[in-house]
C-alpha positions in Angstrom: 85.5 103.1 116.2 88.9 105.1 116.5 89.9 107.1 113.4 92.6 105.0 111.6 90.1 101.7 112.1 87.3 104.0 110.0 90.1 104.8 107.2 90.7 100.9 106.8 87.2 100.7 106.4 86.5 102.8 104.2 89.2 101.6 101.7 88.2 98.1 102.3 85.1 98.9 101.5 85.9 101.5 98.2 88.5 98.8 96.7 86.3 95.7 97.1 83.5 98.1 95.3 84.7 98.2 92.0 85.7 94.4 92.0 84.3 90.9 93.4 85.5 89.9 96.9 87.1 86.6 96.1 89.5 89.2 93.3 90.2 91.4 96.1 91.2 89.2 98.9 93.4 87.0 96.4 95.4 90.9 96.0 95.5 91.4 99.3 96.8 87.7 100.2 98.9 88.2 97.3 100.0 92.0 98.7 100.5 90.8 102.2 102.7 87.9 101.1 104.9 91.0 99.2 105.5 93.0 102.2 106.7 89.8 103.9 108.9 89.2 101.4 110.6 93.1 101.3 110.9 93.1 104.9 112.6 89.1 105.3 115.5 90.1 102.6 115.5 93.5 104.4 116.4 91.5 107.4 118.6 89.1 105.7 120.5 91.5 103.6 121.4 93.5 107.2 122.6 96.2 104.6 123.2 99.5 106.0 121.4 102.3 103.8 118.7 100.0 102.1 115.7 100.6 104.3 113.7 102.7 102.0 114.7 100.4 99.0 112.8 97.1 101.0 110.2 99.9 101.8 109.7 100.7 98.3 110.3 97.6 96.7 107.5 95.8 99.2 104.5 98.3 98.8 105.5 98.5 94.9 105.1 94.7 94.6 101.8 95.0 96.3 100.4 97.5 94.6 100.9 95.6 91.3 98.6 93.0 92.4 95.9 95.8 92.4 93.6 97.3 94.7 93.5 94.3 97.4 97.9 94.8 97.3 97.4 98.2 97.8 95.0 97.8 100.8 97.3 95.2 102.2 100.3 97.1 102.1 98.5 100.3 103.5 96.7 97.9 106.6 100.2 96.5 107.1 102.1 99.5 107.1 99.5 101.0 109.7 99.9 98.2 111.9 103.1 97.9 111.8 104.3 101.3 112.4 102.4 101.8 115.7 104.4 98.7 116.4 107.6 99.4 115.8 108.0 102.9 116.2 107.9 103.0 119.9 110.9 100.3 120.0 113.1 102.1 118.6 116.4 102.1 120.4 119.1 105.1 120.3 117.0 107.7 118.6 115.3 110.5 119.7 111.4 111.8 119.4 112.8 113.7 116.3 115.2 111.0 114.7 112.2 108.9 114.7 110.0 111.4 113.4 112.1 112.1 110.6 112.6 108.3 109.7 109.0 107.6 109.0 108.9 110.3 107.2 111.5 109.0 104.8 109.6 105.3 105.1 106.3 106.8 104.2 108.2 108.3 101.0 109.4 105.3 99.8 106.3 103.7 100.6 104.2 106.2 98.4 107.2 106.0 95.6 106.7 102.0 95.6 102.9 102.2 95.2 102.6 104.8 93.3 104.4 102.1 90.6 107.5 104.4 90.4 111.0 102.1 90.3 112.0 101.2 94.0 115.6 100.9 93.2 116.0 104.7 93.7 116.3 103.9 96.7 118.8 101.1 96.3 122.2 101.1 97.4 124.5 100.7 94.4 126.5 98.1 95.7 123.4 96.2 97.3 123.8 92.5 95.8 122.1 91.8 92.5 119.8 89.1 95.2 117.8 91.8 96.1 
C-alpha cells in the first residue's frame, strides 16, 4: 500500500468513526457532487483569474456537508492533481509548482469554512 492510499485510509476510516456509514457516504456523495459543480462553472465561466475562487468555493461547499464532504474533496483533490498536473501545457517544473501551491491554498481557505470569494474576481458575474 503506497503512502497517499494509507492517508485516504486512514481518514476514511477516522471520519466514518465518529458517525454511521450511511451519514458519511450521503457527505461524501453530497461533497463529490460539490467539487463537480465548482470545477463545471470553472469551465464554463472560462474566466481568467478565478481558479482559486472555483478551488475554494468547491472544497468549502464540501466541507459544509461534514466529514464525508471533507473526505471527498480531499480524495478528489488527490486524484485529480496527479492527473492533471503532468498535462500542463506552457509551464515550467516551477510554474507548476507554484500553481498548486496557490490551489492547495484556496483549497485549505474553502474547507477550512473561510469565504471563498476572496479569491473572486470583482467583476466575475453574480452566476458564480
Amino acid at each position: 500500500m503506497n503512502l497517499s492510499t494509507g492517508i485516504i485510509f486512514c481518514f476514511l476510516i477516522l471520519g466514518v468513526s465518529s458517525q454511521g456509514w450511511g451519514t458519511f457516504l450521503r457527505e461524501a456523495g453530497q461533497g463529490a457532487k460539490d467539487m463537480w459543480r465548482a470545477y463545471r462553472d470553472m469551465k464554463e465561466a472560462n474566466y481568467k483569474g478565478a481558479d482559486k475562487y472555483f478551488h475554494a468555493r468547491g472544497n468549502y461547499d464540501a466541507a459544509q456537508r461534514g466529514p464525508g464532504g471533507v473526505w471527498a474533496a480531499e480524495v478528489i483533490r488527490e486524484a485529480l492533481q496527479g492527473i492533471t498536473d503532468p498535462l500542463f501545457k506552457g509551464m515550467t517544473r516551477d510554474q507548476v509548482r507554484e500553481d498548486t501551491k496557490a490551489d492547495q491554498f484556496a483549497n485549505e481557505w474553502g474547507q477550512s469554512g473561510k469565504d471563498p470569494n476572496h479569491f473572486g474576481p470583482a467583476d466575475l458575474p453574480d452566476k458564480y
